[in-house]
N, C-alpha and C positions, 0 to 999 in steps of 0.2 A: 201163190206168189203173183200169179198173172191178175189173177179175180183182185188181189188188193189194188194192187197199182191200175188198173179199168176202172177201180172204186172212187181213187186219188185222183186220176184226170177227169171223171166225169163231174165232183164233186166243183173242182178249179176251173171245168167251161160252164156251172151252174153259178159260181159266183161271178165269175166275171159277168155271164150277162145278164145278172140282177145289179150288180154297179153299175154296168155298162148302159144298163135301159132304165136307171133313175133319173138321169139328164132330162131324157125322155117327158119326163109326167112333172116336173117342177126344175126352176133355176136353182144353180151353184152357187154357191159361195165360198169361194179360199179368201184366205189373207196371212198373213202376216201380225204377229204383236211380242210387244216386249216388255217388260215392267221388273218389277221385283217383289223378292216375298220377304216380307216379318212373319215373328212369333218364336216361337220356341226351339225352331231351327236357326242355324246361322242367317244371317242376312245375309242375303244373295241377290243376282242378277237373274233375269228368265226372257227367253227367246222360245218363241213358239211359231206355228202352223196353226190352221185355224180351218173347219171344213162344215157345212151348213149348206140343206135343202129347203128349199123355201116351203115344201110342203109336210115337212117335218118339223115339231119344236126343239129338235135337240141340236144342241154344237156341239160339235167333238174338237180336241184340242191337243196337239201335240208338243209338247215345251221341252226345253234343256233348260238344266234349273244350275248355277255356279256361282262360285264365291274363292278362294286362296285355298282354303283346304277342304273344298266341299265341290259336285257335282252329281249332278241325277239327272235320267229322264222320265218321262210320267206320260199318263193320255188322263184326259177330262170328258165329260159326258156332261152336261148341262141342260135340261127341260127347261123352256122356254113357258110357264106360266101364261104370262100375255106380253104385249109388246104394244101398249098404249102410248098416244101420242103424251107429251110434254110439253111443249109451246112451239109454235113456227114450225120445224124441220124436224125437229127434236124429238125422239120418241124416248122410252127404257123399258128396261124388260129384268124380270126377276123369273127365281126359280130355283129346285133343289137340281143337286147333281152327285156324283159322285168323282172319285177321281184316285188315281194308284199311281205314286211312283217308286224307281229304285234309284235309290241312291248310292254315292260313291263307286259306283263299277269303274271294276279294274281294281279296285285296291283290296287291302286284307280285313277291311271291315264294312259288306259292304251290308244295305239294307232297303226293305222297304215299308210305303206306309200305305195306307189305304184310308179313307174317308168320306166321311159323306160333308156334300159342297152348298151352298146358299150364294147364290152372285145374285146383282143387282147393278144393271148396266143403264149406262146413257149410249144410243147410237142414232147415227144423223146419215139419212143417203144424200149424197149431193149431186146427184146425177144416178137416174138409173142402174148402172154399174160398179160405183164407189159409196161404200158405207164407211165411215168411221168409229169407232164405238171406244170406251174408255168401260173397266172395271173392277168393282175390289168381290173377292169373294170370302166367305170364312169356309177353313178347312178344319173337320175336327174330326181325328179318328186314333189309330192304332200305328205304331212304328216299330220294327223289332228291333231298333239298337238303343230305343230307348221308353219305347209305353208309348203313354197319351202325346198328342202329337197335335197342336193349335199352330193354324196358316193363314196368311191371310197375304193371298196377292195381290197385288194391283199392276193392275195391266191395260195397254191400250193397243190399241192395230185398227189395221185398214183390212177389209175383206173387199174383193172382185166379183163380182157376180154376174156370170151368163148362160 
Protein backbone atom coordinates (compact mmCIF):
# COMPACT_ATOMS: atom_id res chain seq x y z
CA UNK A 1 0.00 0.00 0.00
CA UNK A 2 2.85 2.43 0.99
CA UNK A 3 5.12 1.31 -2.32
CA UNK A 4 1.80 2.29 -4.49
CA UNK A 5 1.02 5.61 -3.17
CA UNK A 6 5.49 6.50 -3.14
CA UNK A 7 4.65 5.30 -6.94
CA UNK A 8 1.56 7.88 -7.25
CA UNK A 9 3.57 11.02 -5.80
CA UNK A 10 6.56 10.31 -7.51
CA UNK A 11 4.82 9.77 -10.72
CA UNK A 12 2.66 13.56 -9.97
CA UNK A 13 6.27 15.43 -8.99
CA UNK A 14 7.66 13.80 -12.47
CA UNK A 15 4.90 15.39 -14.43
CA UNK A 16 4.67 18.41 -12.92
CA UNK A 17 8.04 19.19 -13.66
CA UNK A 18 8.09 18.08 -17.28
CA UNK A 19 5.01 20.83 -17.56
CA UNK A 20 6.55 22.88 -15.35
CA UNK A 21 10.06 23.14 -17.31
CA UNK A 22 8.24 23.43 -20.97
CA UNK A 23 8.01 27.21 -20.45
CA UNK A 24 11.42 26.77 -20.02
CA UNK A 25 12.67 25.60 -23.81
CA UNK A 26 9.78 27.40 -26.00
CA UNK A 27 6.73 30.22 -25.39
CA UNK A 28 3.00 29.58 -24.41
CA UNK A 29 0.13 29.99 -26.02
CA UNK A 30 -3.49 30.07 -24.24
CA UNK A 31 -6.42 31.58 -25.54
CA UNK A 32 -9.87 31.46 -25.65
CA UNK A 33 -12.36 30.67 -28.89
CA UNK A 34 -15.90 30.18 -29.72
CA UNK A 35 -17.82 29.20 -32.76
CA UNK A 36 -20.16 26.59 -33.59
CA UNK A 37 -20.56 23.11 -35.03
CA UNK A 38 -22.82 21.70 -38.08
CA UNK A 39 -23.41 18.28 -39.44
CA UNK A 40 -25.05 15.50 -38.46
CA UNK A 41 -25.31 16.59 -34.77
CA UNK A 42 -27.62 19.17 -33.63
CA UNK A 43 -26.39 22.67 -34.24
CA UNK A 44 -24.87 23.90 -31.39
CA UNK A 45 -22.90 26.66 -29.74
CA UNK A 46 -18.91 25.89 -28.57
CA UNK A 47 -16.70 27.50 -26.14
CA UNK A 48 -13.28 26.46 -25.76
CA UNK A 49 -9.59 26.84 -24.24
CA UNK A 50 -6.99 26.73 -26.49
CA UNK A 51 -3.10 25.60 -25.37
CA UNK A 52 0.11 25.74 -27.78
CA UNK A 53 4.03 25.50 -27.50
CA UNK A 54 5.79 27.32 -30.00
CA UNK A 55 8.14 24.55 -30.20
CA UNK A 56 5.66 21.96 -30.71
CA UNK A 57 3.23 21.63 -33.87
CA UNK A 58 0.33 20.47 -31.88
CA UNK A 59 -2.73 22.61 -30.31
CA UNK A 60 -4.63 21.08 -27.84
CA UNK A 61 -8.09 22.25 -27.30
CA UNK A 62 -10.64 22.19 -24.67
CA UNK A 63 -14.45 23.03 -25.64
CA UNK A 64 -18.13 22.74 -24.10
CA UNK A 65 -20.13 21.95 -27.00
CA UNK A 66 -24.41 23.21 -26.35
CA UNK A 67 -27.59 23.61 -27.97
CA UNK A 68 -31.62 23.17 -26.01
CA UNK A 69 -31.37 19.64 -25.72
CA UNK A 70 -27.79 18.87 -26.28
CA UNK A 71 -24.35 19.33 -24.26
CA UNK A 72 -20.79 17.80 -24.28
CA UNK A 73 -17.40 18.20 -23.55
CA UNK A 74 -14.41 17.18 -25.72
CA UNK A 75 -10.28 17.79 -26.13
CA UNK A 76 -8.76 18.27 -29.62
CA UNK A 77 -5.11 17.44 -30.71
CA UNK A 78 -4.22 19.25 -34.01
CA UNK A 79 -0.68 18.86 -35.89
CA UNK A 80 0.39 21.73 -37.10
CA UNK A 81 1.66 20.73 -40.87
CA UNK A 82 3.12 24.08 -41.61
CA UNK A 83 2.18 27.57 -40.89
CA UNK A 84 3.16 29.57 -44.18
CA UNK A 85 2.75 32.98 -44.48
CA UNK A 86 -0.55 34.42 -46.63
CA UNK A 87 -0.20 38.00 -47.36
CA UNK A 88 0.98 40.96 -44.90
CA UNK A 89 0.50 39.59 -41.30
CA UNK A 90 -1.54 36.92 -42.41
CA UNK A 91 -0.13 33.52 -42.19
CA UNK A 92 -2.49 29.70 -42.06
CA UNK A 93 -1.88 26.46 -41.07
CA UNK A 94 -3.32 22.99 -41.88
CA UNK A 95 -3.02 19.58 -40.48
CA UNK A 96 -4.67 16.24 -39.44
CA UNK A 97 -5.79 15.80 -35.67
CA UNK A 98 -7.80 13.91 -33.70
CA UNK A 99 -10.41 14.75 -31.26
CA UNK A 100 -12.97 12.85 -28.51
CA UNK A 101 -16.03 14.10 -27.05
CA UNK A 102 -18.75 13.04 -24.45
CA UNK A 103 -21.74 14.08 -24.97
CA UNK A 104 -24.98 14.81 -22.85
CA UNK A 105 -23.56 14.17 -19.26
CA UNK A 106 -25.55 14.08 -16.67
CA UNK A 107 -28.47 12.81 -18.48
CA UNK A 108 -29.90 9.10 -19.23
CA UNK A 109 -28.46 8.99 -22.60
CA UNK A 110 -25.32 9.97 -22.68
CA UNK A 111 -22.46 9.35 -25.33
CA UNK A 112 -19.26 9.63 -27.00
CA UNK A 113 -17.63 10.19 -30.29
CA UNK A 114 -14.15 9.99 -31.43
CA UNK A 115 -12.61 11.05 -34.67
CA UNK A 116 -10.12 11.89 -36.81
CA UNK A 117 -9.79 15.92 -37.45
CA UNK A 118 -8.42 17.96 -40.88
CA UNK A 119 -8.42 22.08 -39.90
CA UNK A 120 -7.27 24.56 -41.86
CA UNK A 121 -6.77 27.87 -40.13
CA UNK A 122 -6.05 31.72 -40.94
CA UNK A 123 -4.15 33.35 -37.95
CA UNK A 124 -2.53 36.82 -37.67
CA UNK A 125 -0.19 38.05 -34.56
CA UNK A 126 -0.44 41.67 -34.05
CA UNK A 127 1.86 42.08 -31.60
CA UNK A 128 4.18 39.77 -30.10
CA UNK A 129 1.79 38.39 -27.49
CA UNK A 130 -1.77 38.36 -29.34
CA UNK A 131 -2.54 36.02 -32.07
CA UNK A 132 -5.91 35.93 -33.58
CA UNK A 133 -6.76 32.89 -35.64
CA UNK A 134 -10.38 31.81 -37.22
CA UNK A 135 -11.16 27.90 -38.25
CA UNK A 136 -13.28 25.38 -39.75
CA UNK A 137 -12.29 21.80 -39.16
CA UNK A 138 -14.02 18.40 -40.77
CA UNK A 139 -14.74 15.78 -37.92
CA UNK A 140 -15.46 12.19 -39.18
CA UNK A 141 -15.52 9.23 -36.93
CA UNK A 142 -17.60 6.98 -34.74
CA UNK A 143 -20.39 8.02 -32.02
CA UNK A 144 -22.16 5.44 -29.88
CA UNK A 145 -25.74 6.76 -29.81
CA UNK A 146 -25.76 6.91 -33.14
CA UNK A 147 -22.67 5.41 -35.86
CA UNK A 148 -20.90 7.46 -38.36
CA UNK A 149 -20.66 10.91 -36.93
CA UNK A 150 -19.69 14.08 -39.76
CA UNK A 151 -18.52 17.79 -37.77
CA UNK A 152 -17.55 20.48 -38.84
CA UNK A 153 -16.62 23.43 -36.51
CA UNK A 154 -15.96 26.74 -36.96
CA UNK A 155 -14.33 28.60 -34.68
CA UNK A 156 -12.26 31.58 -33.89
CA UNK A 157 -10.31 32.96 -30.55
CA UNK A 158 -7.51 34.97 -29.62
CA UNK A 159 -4.50 33.01 -28.04
CA UNK A 160 -1.73 34.97 -25.44
CA UNK A 161 1.57 34.13 -25.71
CA UNK A 162 4.48 34.34 -23.20
Amino acid sequence: MKEAALKKKFLILALALFWGSLPVFSRTGLGVQGGVGVGNLPFHGEAGITFKLSTVPVTFGLDYSFAKDFQGIGVTADWWVANPKLFGMFKFYYGPGFAFHFYNPGTQNPGIFVAARAVLGVNVFVSDVVEFYAQPAVEAGYGTYGGFVFKVPLDAGVRFWF
